[in-house]
C-alpha positions as CSV (number, residue, x, y, z in Angstrom):
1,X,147.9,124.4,27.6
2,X,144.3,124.0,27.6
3,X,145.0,120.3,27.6
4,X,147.2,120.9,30.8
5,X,144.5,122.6,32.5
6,X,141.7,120.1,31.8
7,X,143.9,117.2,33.2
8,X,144.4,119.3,36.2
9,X,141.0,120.1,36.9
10,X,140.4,116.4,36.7
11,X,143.0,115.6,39.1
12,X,141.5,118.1,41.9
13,X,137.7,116.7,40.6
14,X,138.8,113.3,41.7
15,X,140.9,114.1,44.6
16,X,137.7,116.2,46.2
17,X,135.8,113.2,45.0
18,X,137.5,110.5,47.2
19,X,137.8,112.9,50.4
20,X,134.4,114.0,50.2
21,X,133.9,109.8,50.4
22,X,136.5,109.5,52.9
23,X,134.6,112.0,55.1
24,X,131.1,110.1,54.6
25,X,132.4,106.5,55.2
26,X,134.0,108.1,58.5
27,X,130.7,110.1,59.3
28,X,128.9,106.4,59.1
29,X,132.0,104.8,61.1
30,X,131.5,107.3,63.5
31,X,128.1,106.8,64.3
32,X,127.1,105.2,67.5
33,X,123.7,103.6,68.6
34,X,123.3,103.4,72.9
35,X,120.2,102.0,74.0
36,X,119.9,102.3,77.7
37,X,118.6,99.4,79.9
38,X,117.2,100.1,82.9
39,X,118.5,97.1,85.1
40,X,116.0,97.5,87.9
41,X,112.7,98.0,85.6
42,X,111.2,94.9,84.6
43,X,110.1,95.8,81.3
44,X,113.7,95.8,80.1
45,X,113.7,92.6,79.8
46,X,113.0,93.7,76.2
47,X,116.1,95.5,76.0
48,X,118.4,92.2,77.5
49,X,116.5,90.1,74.5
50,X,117.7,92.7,72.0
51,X,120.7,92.5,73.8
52,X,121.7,89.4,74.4
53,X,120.0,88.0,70.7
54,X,122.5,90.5,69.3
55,X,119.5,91.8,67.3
56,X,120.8,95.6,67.0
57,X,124.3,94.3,65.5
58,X,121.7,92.0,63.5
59,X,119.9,95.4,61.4
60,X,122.4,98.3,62.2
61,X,123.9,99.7,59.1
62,X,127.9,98.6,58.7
63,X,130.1,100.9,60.7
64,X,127.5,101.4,63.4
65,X,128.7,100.8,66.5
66,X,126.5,99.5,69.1
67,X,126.1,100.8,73.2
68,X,124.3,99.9,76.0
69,X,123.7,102.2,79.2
70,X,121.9,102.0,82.7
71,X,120.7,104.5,83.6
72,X,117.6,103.6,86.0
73,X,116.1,107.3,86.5
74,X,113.4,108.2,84.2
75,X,114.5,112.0,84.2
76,X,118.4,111.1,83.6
77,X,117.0,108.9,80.5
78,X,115.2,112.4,79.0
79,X,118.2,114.2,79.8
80,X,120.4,112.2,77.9
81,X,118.2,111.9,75.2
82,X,118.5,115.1,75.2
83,X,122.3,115.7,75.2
84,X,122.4,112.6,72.8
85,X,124.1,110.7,75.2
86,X,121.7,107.8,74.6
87,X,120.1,107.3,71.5
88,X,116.8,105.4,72.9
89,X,115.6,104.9,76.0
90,X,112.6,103.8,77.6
91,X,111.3,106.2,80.8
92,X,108.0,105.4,82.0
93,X,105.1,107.0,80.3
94,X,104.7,109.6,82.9
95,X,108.2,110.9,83.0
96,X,107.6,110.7,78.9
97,X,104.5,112.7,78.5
98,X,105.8,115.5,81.1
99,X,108.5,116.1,79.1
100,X,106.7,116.4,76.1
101,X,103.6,118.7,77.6
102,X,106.8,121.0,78.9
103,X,108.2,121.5,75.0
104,X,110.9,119.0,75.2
105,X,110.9,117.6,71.6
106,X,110.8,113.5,72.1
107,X,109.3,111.0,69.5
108,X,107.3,108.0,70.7
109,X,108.7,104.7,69.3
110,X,107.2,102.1,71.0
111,X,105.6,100.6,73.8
112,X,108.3,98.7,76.2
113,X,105.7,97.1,78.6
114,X,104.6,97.1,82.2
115,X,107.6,97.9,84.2
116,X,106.7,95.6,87.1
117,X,104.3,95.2,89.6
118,X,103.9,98.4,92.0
119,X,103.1,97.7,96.0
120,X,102.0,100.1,98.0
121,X,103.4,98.8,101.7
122,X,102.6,99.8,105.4
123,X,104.4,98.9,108.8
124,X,101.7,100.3,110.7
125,X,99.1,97.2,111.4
126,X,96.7,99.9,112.3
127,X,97.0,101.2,108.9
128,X,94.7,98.9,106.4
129,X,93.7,100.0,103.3
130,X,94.4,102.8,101.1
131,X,91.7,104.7,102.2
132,X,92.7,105.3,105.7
133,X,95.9,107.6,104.4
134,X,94.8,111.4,104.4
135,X,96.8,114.1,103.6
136,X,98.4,114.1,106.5
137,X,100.4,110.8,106.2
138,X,103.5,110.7,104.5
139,X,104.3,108.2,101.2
140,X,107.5,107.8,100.0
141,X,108.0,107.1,95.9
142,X,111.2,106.5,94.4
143,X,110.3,109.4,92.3
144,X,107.7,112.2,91.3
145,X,106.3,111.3,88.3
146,X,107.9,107.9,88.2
147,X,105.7,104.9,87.6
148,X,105.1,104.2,91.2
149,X,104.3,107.4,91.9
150,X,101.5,107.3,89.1
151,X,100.5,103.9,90.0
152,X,99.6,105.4,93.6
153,X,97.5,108.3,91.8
154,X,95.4,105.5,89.8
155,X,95.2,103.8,92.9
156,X,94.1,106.5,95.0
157,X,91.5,107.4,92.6
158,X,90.2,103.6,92.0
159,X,89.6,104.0,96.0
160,X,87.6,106.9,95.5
161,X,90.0,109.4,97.3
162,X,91.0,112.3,95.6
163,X,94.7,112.1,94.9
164,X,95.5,115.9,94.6
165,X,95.0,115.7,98.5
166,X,98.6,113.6,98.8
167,X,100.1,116.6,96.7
168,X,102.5,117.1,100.2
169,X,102.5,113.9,101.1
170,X,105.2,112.5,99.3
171,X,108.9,111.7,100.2
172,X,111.9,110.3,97.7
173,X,113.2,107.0,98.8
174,X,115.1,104.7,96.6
175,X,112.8,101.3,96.9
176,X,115.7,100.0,98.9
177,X,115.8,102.7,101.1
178,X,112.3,102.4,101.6
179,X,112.4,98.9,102.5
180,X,114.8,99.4,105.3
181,X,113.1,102.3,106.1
182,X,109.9,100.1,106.6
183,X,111.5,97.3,108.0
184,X,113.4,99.6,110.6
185,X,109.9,101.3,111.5
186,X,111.7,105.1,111.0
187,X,108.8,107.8,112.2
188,X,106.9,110.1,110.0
189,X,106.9,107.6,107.1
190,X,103.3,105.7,106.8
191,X,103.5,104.1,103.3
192,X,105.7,103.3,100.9
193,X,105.1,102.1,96.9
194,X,107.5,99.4,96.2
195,X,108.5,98.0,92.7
196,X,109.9,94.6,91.3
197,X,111.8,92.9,92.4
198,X,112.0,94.9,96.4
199,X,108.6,93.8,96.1
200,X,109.4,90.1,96.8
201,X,111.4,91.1,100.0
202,X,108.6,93.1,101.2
203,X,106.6,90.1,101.3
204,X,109.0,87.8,102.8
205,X,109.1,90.8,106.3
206,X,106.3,89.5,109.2
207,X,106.2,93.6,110.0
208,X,105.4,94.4,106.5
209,X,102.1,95.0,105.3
210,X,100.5,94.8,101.6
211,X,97.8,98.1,101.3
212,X,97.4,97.3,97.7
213,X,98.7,95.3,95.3
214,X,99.2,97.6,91.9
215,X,98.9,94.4,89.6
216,X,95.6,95.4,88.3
217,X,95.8,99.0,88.4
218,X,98.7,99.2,86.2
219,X,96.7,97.1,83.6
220,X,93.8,98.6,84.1
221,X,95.4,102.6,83.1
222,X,98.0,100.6,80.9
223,X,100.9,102.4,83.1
224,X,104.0,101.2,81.1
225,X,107.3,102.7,79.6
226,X,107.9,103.4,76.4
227,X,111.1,103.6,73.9
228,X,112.0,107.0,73.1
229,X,114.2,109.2,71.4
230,X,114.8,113.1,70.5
231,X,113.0,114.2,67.6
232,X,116.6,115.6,66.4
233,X,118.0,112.5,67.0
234,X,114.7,110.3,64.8
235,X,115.5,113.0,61.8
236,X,119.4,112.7,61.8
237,X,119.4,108.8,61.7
238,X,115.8,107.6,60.8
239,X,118.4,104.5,59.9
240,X,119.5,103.8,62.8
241,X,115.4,104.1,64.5
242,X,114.0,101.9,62.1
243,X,117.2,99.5,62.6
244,X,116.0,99.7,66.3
245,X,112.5,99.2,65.8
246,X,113.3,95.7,63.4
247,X,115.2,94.6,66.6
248,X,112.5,95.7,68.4
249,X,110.0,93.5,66.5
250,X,111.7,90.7,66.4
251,X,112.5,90.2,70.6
252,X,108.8,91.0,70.8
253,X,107.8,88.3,68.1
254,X,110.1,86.0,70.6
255,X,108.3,86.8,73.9
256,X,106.0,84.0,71.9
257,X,107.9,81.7,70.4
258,X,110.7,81.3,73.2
259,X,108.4,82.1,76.7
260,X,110.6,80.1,78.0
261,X,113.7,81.6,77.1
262,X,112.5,84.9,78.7
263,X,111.5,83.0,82.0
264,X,115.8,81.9,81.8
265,X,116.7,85.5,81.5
266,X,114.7,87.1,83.8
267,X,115.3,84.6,86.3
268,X,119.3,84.9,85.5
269,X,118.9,89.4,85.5
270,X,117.2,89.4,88.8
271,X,117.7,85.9,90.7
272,X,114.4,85.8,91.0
273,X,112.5,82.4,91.1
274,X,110.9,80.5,87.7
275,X,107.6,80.6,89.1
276,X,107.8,84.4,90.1
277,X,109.3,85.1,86.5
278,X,106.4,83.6,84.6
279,X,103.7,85.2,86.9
280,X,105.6,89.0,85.7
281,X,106.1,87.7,82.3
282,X,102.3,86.6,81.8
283,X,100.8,90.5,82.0
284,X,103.7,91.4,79.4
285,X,102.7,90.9,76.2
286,X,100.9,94.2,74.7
287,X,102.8,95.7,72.0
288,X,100.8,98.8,71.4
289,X,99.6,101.8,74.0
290,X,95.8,101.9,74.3
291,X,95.3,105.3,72.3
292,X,92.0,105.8,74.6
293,X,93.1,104.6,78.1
294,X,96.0,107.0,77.0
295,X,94.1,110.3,76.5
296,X,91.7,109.5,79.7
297,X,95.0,108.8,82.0
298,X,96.4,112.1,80.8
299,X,93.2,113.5,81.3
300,X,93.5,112.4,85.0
301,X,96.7,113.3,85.9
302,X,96.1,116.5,84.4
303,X,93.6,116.8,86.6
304,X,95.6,115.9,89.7
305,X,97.7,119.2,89.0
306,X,100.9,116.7,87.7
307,X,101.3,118.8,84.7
308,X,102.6,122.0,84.2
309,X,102.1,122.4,80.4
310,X,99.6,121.5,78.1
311,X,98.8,117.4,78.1
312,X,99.4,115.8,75.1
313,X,97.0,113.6,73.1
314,X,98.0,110.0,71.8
315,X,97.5,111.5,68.2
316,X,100.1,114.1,68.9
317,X,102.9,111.8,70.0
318,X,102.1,108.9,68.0
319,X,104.2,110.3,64.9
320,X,106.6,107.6,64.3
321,X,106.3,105.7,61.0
322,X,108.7,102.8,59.9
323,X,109.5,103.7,55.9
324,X,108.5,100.4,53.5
């Protein structure tokens, strides 16, 4: 009897045994990486290397299955970081940083790049320079704390006007809605800030007028976008991050070894021209956020009354850490 009893226990020990695998090597089938590319942001040029190298299929575990989004707003990318509907993304630091100082839990991966040059356009030829907006004129962005929208504040300040001045100043215009907006002189609007690649059509209008060409300001406060996910997310699958971050690494290490590869893709994502293409590519290459141009740009927006909460410090986001 006892006999009877041990074999049977044996037969339920092994039978729990290969379910409980079962259920794991489903749990691992089931799991599904989406990194979002934001087709209109130059800096995701990144994200069509990964892409188009097949590098995440390349250091995924087996069984992961491997998605790409587009989202293009930097607060639908937080949201569905949040929800889990995208497992990284890359929002502009601003849009990042907010989040953060106003308790949503996101962890700092890595620095995407610059997301594009930022033009800050008139229609009005009686309109100049920067400096002869007041806080009476109205300036349309394609969103509050998107990077244009913090390009304009560095600019502003780089003028030597305060920014907090243009706090009811601003109007929401896609950059193609601004464009035609421009182009179609529509009253009450005086400036618009204009990102790659409606940039290049700006330029090409006789009734269009540069103010300020955001090249230099965005390298000068390092205004970029960076790869992100939710802290839930990093601790459930620290896998599937540091899978990410190999992929990462490697399209990076190719930015230097195939230049010209990235020229052919960026020219085939936006039908933009070669020369145009290398000019973008060029100010690309910094890997890394500048920890101190970091803290003094939060310590400026702050200032401008962006943030709500408390502003974090480049020590408290920079937690991530790739395992050896």
């Amino acid at each position: 009897m006892k006999r009877i009893i041990s074999l049977f226990l044996c037969f339920v020990c092994s039978v729990s045994l290969l379910v409980g695998c079962g259920t794991t090597e489903e749990n691992v089938e089931d799991r599904v990486f989406t990194l979002n590319v934001n087709e209109t942001s130059f800096a995701s040029i990144v994200q069509f290397v990964i892409q188009e190298k097949n590098l995440l299929e390349k250091y995924m575990p087996e069984g992961v299955t491997v998605e790409y989004s587009s989202l293009s707003s930097g607060t639908e990318m937080r949201d569905a970081l949040i929800t889990g509907d995208v497992s990284v993304a890359a929002p502009n630091i601003f849009v990042f940083t907010t989040a953060v100082s106003n308790g949503i839990d996101l962890t700092y991966i890595a620095r995407e790049g610059y997301q594009g040059v930022y033009n800050l356009y008139t229609n009005d030829e009686n309109i100049t320079s920067i400096t002869d907006l007041n806080e009476s004129s109205k300036i349309s962005v394609p969103a509050l704390t998107g990077g244009p929208h913090l390009t304009f504040l560095c600019m502003a300040k780089d003028a030597g006007i305060d920014p907090s001045i243009f706090s009811q100043s601003y109007l929401i215009l896609s950059n193609g809605d601004a464009l035609a907006s421009l182009q179609s002189k529509v009253e009450g609007l005086n400036a618009s800030m204009i990102s790659f690649p409606t940039n290049n059509k700006c330029s090409e209008d006789d009734g269009i007028y540069l103010l300020a060409d955001g090249s230099e300001t965005v390298k000068k406060w390092d205004i970029c976008a960076v790869f992100c996910c939710s802290t839930a997310y990093a601790e459930e699958n620290p896998d599937l991050i540091e899978a990410f971050y190999k992929a990462y690494e490697e399209a990076m290490e190719s930015y230097y070894t195939e230049f010209d590869y990235w020229v052919e893709l960026a020219v085939e994502k936006w039908g933009i021209s070669e020369e145009v293409a290398r000019e973008n590519l060029e100010t690309f290459p910094f890997e890394i956020c500048n920890p101190e141009m970091f803290d003094e740009l939060m310590s400026f927006v702050a200032d401008a009354g962006v943030f709500e909460g408390e502003v974090p410090t480049w020590d408290e986001i920079n937690k991530f850490e790739i395992s050896e």
